[in-house]
N, CA, C and O atoms as a Maestro MAE file, in Angstrom:
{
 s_m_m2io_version
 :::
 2.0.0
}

f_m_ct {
 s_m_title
 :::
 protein
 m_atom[272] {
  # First column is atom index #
  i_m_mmod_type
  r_m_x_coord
  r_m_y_coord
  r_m_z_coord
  i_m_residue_number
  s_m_chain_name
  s_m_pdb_residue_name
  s_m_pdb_atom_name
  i_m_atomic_number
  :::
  1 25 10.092 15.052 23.789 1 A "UNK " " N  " 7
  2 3 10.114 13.649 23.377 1 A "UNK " " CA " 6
  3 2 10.197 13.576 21.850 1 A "UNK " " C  " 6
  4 15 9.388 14.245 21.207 1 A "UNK " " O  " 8
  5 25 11.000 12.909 21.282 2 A "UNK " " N  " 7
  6 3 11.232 12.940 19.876 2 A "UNK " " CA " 6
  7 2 10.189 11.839 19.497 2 A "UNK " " C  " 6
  8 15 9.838 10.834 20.114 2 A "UNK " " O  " 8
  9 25 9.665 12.526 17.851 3 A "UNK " " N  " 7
  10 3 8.376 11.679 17.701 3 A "UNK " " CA " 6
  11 2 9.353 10.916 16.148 3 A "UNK " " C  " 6
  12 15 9.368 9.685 16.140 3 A "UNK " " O  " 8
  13 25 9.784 11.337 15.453 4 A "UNK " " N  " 7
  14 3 11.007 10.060 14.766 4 A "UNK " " CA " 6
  15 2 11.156 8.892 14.698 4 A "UNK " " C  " 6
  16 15 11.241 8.352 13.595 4 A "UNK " " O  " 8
  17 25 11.197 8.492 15.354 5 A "UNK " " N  " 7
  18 3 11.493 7.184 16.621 5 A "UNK " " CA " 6
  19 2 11.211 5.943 14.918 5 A "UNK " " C  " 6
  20 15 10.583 5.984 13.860 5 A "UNK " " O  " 8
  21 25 12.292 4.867 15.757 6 A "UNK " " N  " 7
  22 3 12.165 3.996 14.237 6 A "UNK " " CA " 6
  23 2 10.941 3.428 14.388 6 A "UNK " " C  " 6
  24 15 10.771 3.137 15.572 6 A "UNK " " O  " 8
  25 25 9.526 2.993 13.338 7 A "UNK " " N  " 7
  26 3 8.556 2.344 14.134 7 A "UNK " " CA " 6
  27 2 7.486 2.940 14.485 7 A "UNK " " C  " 6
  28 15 6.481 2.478 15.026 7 A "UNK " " O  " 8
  29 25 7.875 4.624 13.961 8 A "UNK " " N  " 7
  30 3 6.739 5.379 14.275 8 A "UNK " " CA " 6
  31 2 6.044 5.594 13.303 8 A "UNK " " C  " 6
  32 15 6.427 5.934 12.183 8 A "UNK " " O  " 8
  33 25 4.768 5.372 13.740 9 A "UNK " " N  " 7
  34 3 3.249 5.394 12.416 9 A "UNK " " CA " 6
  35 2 2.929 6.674 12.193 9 A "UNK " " C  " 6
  36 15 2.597 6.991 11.050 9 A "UNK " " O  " 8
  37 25 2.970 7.795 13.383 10 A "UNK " " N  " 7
  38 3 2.330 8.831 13.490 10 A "UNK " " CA " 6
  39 2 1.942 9.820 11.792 10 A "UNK " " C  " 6
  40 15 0.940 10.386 11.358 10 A "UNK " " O  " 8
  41 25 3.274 9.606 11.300 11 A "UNK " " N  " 7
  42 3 3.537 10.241 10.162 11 A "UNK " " CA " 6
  43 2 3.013 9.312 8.643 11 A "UNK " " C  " 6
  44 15 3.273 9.768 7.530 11 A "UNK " " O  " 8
  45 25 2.316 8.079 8.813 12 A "UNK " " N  " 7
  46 3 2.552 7.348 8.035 12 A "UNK " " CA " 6
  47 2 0.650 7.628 7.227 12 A "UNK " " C  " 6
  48 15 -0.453 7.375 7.711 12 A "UNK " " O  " 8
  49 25 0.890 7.994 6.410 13 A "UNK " " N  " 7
  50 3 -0.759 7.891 5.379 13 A "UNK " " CA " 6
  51 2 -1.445 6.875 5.061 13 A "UNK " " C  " 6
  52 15 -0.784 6.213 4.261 13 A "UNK " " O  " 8
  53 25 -2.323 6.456 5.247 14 A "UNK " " N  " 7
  54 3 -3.015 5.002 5.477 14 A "UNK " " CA " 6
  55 2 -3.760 5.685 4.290 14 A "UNK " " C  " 6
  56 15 -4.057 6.880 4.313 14 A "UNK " " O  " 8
  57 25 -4.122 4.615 2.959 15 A "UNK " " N  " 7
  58 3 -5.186 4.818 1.768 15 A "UNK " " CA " 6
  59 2 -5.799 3.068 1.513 15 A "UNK " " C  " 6
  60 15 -5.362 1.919 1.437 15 A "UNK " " O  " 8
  61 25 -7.232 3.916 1.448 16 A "UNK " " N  " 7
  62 3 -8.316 2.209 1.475 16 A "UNK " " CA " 6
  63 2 -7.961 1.614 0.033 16 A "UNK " " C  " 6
  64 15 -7.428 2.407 -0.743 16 A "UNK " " O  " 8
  65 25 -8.117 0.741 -0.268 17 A "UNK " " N  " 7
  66 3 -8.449 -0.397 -1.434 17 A "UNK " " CA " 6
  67 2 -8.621 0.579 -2.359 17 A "UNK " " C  " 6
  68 15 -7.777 0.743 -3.240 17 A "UNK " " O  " 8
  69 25 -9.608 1.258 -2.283 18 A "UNK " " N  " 7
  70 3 -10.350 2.469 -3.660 18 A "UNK " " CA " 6
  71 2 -9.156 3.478 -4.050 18 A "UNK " " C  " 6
  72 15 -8.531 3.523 -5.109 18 A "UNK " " O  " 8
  73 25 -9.015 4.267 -2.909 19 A "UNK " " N  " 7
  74 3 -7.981 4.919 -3.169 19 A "UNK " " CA " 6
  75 2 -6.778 4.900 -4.135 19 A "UNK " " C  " 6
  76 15 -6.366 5.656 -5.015 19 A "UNK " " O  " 8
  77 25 -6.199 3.166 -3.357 20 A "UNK " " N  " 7
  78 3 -4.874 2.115 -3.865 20 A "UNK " " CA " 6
  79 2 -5.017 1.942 -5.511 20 A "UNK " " C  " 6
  80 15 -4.195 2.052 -6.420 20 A "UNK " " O  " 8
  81 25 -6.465 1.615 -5.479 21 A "UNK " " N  " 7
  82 3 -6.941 1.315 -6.937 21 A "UNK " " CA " 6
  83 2 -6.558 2.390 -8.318 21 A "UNK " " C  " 6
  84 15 -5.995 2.279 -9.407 21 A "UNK " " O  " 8
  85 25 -7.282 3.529 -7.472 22 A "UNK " " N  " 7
  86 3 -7.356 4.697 -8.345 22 A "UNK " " CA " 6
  87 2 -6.186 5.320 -8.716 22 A "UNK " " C  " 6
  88 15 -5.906 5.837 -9.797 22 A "UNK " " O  " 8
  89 25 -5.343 5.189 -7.421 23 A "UNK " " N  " 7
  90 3 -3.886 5.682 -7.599 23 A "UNK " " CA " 6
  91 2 -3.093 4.519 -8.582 23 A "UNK " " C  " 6
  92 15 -2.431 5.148 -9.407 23 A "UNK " " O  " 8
  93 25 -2.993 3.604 -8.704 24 A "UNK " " N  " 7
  94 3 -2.278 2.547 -9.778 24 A "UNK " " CA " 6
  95 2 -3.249 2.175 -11.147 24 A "UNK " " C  " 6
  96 15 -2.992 1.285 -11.958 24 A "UNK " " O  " 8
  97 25 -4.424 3.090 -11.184 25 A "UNK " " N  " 7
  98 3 -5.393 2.904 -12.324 25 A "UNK " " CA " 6
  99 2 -5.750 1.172 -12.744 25 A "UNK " " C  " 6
  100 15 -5.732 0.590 -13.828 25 A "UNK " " O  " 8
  101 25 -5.992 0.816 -11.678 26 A "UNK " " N  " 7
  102 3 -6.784 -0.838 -11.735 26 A "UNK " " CA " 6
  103 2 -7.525 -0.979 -10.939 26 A "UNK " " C  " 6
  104 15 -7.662 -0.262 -9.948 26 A "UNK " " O  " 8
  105 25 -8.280 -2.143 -11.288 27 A "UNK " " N  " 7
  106 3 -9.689 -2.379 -10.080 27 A "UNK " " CA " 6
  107 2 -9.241 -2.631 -8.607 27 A "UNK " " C  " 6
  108 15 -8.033 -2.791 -8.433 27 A "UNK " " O  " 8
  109 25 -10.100 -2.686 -7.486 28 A "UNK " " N  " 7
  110 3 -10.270 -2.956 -6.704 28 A "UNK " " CA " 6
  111 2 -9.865 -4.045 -6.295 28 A "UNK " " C  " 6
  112 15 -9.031 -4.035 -5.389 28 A "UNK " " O  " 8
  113 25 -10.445 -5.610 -6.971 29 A "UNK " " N  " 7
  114 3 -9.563 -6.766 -7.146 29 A "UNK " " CA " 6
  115 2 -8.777 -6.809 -7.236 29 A "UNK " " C  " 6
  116 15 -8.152 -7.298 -6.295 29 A "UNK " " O  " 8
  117 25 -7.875 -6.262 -8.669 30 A "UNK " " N  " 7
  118 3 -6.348 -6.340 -8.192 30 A "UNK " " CA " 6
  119 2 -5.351 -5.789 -7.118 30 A "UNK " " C  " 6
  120 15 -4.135 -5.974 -7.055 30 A "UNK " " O  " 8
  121 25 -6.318 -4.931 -6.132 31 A "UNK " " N  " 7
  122 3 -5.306 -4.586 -4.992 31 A "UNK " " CA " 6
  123 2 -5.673 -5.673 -4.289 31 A "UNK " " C  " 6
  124 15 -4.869 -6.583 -4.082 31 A "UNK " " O  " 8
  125 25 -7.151 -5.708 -3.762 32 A "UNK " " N  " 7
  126 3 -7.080 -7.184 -2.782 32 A "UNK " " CA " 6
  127 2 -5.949 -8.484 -3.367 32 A "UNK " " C  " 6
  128 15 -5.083 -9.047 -2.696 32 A "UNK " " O  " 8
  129 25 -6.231 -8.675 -4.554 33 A "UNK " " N  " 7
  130 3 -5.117 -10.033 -5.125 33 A "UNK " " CA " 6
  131 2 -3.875 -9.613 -4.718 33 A "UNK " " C  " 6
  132 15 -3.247 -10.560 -4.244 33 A "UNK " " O  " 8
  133 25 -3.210 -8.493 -4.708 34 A "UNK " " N  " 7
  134 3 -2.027 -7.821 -4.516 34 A "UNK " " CA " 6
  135 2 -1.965 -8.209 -2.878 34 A "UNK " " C  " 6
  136 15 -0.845 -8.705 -2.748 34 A "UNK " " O  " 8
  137 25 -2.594 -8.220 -1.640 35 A "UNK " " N  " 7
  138 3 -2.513 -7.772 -0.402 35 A "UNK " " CA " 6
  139 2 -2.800 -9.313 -0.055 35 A "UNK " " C  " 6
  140 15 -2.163 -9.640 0.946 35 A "UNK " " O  " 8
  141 25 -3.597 -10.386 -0.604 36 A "UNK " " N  " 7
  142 3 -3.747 -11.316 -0.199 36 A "UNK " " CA " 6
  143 2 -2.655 -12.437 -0.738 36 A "UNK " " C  " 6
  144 15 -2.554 -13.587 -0.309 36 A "UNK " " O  " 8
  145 25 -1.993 -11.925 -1.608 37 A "UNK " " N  " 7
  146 3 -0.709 -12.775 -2.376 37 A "UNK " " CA " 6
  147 2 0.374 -12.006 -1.462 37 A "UNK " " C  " 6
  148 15 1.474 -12.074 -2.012 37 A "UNK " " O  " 8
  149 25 0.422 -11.287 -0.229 38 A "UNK " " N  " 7
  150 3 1.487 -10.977 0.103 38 A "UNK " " CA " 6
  151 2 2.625 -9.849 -0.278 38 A "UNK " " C  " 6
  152 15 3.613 -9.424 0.322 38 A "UNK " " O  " 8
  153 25 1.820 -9.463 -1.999 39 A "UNK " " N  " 7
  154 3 2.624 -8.352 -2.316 39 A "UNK " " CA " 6
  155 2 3.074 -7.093 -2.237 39 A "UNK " " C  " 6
  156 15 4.194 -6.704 -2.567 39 A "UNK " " O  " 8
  157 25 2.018 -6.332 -1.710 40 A "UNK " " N  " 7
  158 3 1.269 -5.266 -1.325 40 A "UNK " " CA " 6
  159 2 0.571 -5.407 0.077 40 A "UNK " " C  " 6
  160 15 -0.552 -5.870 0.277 40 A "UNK " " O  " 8
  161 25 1.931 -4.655 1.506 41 A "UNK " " N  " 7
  162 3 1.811 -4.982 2.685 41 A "UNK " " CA " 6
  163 2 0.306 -4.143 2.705 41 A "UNK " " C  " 6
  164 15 -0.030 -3.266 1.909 41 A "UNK " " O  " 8
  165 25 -0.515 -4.693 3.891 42 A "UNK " " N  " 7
  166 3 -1.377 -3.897 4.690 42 A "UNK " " CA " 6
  167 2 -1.930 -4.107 5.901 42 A "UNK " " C  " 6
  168 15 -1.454 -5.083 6.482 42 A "UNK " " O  " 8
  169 25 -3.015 -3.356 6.642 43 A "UNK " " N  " 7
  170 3 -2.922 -3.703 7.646 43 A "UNK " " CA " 6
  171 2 -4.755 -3.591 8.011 43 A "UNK " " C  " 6
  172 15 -5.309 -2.514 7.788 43 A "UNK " " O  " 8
  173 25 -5.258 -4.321 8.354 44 A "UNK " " N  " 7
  174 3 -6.987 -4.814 8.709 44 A "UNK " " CA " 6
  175 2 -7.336 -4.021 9.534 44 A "UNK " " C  " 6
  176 15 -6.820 -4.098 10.649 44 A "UNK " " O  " 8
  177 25 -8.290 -3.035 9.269 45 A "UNK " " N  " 7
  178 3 -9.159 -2.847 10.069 45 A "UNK " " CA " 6
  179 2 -10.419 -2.700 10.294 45 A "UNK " " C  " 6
  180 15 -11.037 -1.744 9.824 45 A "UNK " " O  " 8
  181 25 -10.965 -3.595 11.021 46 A "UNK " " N  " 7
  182 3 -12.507 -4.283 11.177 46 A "UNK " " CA " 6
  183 2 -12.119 -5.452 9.936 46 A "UNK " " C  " 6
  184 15 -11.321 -6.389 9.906 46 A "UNK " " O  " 8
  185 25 -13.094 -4.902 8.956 47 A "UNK " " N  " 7
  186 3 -13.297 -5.954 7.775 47 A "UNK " " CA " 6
  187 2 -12.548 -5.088 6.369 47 A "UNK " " C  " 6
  188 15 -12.510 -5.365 5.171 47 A "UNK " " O  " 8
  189 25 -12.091 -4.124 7.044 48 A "UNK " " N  " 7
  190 3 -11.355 -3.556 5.415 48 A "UNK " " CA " 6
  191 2 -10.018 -3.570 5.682 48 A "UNK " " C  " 6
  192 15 -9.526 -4.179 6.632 48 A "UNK " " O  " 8
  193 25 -9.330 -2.844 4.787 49 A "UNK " " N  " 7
  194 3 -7.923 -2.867 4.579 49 A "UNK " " CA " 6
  195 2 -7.288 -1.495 4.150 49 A "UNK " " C  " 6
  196 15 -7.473 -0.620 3.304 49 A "UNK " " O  " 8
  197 25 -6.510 -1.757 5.104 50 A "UNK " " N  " 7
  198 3 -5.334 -0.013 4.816 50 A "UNK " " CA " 6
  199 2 -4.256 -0.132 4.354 50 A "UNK " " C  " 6
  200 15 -3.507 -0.798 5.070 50 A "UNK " " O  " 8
  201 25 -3.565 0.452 2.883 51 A "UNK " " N  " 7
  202 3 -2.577 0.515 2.635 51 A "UNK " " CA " 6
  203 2 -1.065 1.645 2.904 51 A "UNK " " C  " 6
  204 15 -0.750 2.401 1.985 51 A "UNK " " O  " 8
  205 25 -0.573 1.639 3.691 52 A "UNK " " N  " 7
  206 3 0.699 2.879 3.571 52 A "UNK " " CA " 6
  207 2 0.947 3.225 2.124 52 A "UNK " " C  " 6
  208 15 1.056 2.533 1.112 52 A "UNK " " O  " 8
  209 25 0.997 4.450 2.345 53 A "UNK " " N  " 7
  210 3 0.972 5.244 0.595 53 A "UNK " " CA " 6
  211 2 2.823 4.997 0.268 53 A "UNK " " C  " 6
  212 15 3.456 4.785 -0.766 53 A "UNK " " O  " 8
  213 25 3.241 5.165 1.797 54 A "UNK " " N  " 7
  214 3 4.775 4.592 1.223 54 A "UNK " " CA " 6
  215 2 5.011 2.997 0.677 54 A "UNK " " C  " 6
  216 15 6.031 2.493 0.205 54 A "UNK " " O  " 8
  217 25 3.893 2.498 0.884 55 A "UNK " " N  " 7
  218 3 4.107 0.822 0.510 55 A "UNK " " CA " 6
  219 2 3.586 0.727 -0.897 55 A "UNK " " C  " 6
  220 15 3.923 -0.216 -1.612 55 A "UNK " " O  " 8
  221 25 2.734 1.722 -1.340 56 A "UNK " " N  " 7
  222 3 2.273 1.860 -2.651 56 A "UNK " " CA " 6
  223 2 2.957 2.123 -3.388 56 A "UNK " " C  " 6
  224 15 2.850 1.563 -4.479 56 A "UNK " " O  " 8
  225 25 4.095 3.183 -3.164 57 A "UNK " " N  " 7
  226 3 4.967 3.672 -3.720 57 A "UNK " " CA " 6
  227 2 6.332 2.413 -4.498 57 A "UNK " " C  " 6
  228 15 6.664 1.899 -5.566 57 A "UNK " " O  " 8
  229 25 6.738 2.477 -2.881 58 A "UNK " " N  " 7
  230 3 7.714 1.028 -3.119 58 A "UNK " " CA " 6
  231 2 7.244 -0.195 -4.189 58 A "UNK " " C  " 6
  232 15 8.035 -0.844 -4.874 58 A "UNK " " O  " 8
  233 25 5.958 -0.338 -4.176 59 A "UNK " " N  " 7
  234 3 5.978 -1.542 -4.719 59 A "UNK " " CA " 6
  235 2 5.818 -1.275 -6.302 59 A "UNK " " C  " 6
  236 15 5.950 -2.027 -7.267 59 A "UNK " " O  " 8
  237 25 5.463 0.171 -6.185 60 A "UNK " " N  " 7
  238 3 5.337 0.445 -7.881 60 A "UNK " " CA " 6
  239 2 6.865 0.719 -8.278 60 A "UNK " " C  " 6
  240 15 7.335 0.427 -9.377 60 A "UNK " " O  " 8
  241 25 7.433 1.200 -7.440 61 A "UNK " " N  " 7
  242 3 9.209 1.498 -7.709 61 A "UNK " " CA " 6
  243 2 9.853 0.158 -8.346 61 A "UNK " " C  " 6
  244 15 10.590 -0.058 -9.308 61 A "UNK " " O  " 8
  245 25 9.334 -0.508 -7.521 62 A "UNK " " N  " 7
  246 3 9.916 -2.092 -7.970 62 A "UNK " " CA " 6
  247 2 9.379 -3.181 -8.721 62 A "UNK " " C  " 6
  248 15 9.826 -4.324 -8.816 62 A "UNK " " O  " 8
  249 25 8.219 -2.608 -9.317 63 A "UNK " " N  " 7
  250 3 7.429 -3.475 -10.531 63 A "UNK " " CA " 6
  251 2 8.417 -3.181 -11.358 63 A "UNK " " C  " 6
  252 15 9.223 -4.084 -11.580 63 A "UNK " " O  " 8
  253 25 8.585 -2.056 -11.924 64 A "UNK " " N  " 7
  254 3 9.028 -1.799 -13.193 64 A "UNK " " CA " 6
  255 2 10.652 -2.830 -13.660 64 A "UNK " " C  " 6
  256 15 11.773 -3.056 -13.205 64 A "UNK " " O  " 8
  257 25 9.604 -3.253 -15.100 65 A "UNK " " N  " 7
  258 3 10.896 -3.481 -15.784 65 A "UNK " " CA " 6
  259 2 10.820 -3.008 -17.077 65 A "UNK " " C  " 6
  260 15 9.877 -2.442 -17.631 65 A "UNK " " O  " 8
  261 25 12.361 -3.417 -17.675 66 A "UNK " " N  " 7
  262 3 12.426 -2.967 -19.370 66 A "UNK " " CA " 6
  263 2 11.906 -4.239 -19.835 66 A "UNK " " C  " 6
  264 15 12.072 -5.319 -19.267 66 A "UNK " " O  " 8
  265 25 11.208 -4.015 -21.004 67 A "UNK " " N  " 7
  266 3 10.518 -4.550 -22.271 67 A "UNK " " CA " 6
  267 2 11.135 -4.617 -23.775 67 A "UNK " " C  " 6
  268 15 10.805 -3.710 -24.540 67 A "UNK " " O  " 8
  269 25 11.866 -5.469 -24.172 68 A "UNK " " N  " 7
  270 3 12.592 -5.590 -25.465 68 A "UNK " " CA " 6
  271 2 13.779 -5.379 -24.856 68 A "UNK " " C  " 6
  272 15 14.819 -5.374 -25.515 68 A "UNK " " O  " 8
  :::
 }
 m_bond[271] {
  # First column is bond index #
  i_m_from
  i_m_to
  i_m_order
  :::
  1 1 2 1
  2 2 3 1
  3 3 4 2
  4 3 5 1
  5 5 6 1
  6 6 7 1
  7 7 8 2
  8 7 9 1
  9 9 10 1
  10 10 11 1
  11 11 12 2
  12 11 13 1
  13 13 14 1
  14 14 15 1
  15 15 16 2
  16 15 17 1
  17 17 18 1
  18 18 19 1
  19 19 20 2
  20 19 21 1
  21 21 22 1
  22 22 23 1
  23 23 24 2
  24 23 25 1
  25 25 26 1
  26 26 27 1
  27 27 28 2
  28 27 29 1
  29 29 30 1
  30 30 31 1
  31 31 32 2
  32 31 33 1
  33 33 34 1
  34 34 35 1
  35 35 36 2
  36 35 37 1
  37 37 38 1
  38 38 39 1
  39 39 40 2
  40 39 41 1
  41 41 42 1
  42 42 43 1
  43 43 44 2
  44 43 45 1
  45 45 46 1
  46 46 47 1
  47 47 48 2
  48 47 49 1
  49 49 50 1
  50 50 51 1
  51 51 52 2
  52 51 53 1
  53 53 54 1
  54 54 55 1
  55 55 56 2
  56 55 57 1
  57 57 58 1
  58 58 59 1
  59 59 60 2
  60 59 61 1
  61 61 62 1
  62 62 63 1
  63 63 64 2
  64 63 65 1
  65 65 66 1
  66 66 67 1
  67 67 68 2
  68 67 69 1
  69 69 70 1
  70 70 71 1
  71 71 72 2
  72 71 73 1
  73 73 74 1
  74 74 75 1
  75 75 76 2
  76 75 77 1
  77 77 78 1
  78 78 79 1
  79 79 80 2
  80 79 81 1
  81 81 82 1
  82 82 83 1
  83 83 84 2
  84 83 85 1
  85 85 86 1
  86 86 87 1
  87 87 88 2
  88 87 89 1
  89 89 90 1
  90 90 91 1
  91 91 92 2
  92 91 93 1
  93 93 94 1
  94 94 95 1
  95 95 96 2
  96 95 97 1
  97 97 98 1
  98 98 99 1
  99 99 100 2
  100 99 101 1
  101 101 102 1
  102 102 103 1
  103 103 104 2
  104 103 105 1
  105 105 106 1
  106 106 107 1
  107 107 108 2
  108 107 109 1
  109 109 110 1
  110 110 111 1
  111 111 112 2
  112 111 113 1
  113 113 114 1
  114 114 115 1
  115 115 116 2
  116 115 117 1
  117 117 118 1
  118 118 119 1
  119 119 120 2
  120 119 121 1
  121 121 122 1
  122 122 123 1
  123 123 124 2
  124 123 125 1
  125 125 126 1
  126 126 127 1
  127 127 128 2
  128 127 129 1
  129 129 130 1
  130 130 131 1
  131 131 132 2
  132 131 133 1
  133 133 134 1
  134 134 135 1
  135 135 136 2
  136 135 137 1
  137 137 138 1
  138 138 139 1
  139 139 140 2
  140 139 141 1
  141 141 142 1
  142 142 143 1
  143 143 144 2
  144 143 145 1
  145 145 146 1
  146 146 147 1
  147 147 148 2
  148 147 149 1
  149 149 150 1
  150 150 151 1
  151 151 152 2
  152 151 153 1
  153 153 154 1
  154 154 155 1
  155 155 156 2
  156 155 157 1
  157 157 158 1
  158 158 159 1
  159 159 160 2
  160 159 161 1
  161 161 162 1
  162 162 163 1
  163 163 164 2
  164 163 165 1
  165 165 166 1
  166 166 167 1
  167 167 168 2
  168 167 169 1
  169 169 170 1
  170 170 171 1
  171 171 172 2
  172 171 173 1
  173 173 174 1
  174 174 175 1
  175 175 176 2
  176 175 177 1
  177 177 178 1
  178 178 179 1
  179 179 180 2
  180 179 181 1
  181 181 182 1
  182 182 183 1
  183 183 184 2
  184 183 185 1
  185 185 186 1
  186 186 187 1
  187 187 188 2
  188 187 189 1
  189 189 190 1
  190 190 191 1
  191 191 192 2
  192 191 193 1
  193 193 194 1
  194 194 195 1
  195 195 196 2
  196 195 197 1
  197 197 198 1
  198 198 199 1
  199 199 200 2
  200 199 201 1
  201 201 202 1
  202 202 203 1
  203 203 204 2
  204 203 205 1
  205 205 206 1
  206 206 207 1
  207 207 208 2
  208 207 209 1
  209 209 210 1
  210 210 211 1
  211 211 212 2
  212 211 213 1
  213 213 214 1
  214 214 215 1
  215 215 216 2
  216 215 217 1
  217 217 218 1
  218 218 219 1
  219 219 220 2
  220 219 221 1
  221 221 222 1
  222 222 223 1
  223 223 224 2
  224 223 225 1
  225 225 226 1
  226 226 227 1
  227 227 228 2
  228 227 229 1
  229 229 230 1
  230 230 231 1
  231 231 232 2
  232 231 233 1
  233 233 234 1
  234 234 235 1
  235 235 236 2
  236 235 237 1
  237 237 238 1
  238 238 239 1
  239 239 240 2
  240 239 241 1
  241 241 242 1
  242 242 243 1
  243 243 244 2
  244 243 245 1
  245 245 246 1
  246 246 247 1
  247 247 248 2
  248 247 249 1
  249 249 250 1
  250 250 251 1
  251 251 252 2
  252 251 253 1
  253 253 254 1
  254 254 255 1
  255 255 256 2
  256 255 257 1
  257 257 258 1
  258 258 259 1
  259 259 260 2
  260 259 261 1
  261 261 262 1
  262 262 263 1
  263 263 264 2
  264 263 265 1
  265 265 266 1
  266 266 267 1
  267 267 268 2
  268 267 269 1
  269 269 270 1
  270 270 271 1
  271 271 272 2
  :::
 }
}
């Protein structure tokens, strides 16, 4: 059975709030503000929040702009 498959999580790295934080060097708040503005997909579980490290990625890929 091919595990590939479009849709498949199996492979996918889930990192908490802290993690998210530490990895983009900002608080905690600004990931929740990030996830509750829609910017920064995630996904609830219980009362916390999981981010895909590929969604972390993407969204830092696509912050960047030039300055001057």
């Amino acid at each position: 059975m091919p595990t590939n498959l479009p849709g498949d999580i199996s492979e996918v790295k889930f990192l908490t709030v802290a993690e998210v934080a530490a990895m983009m060097r900002v608080s905690k708040m600004t990931v929740y503000r990030l996830v509750h503005n829609g910017e920064l997909a995630a996904v609830r579980v219980g009362r916390s929040f999981r981010v895909s490290e590929d969604d972390v990625h993407e969204y830092l890929r696509t912050s960047f702009f030039n300055a001057g």
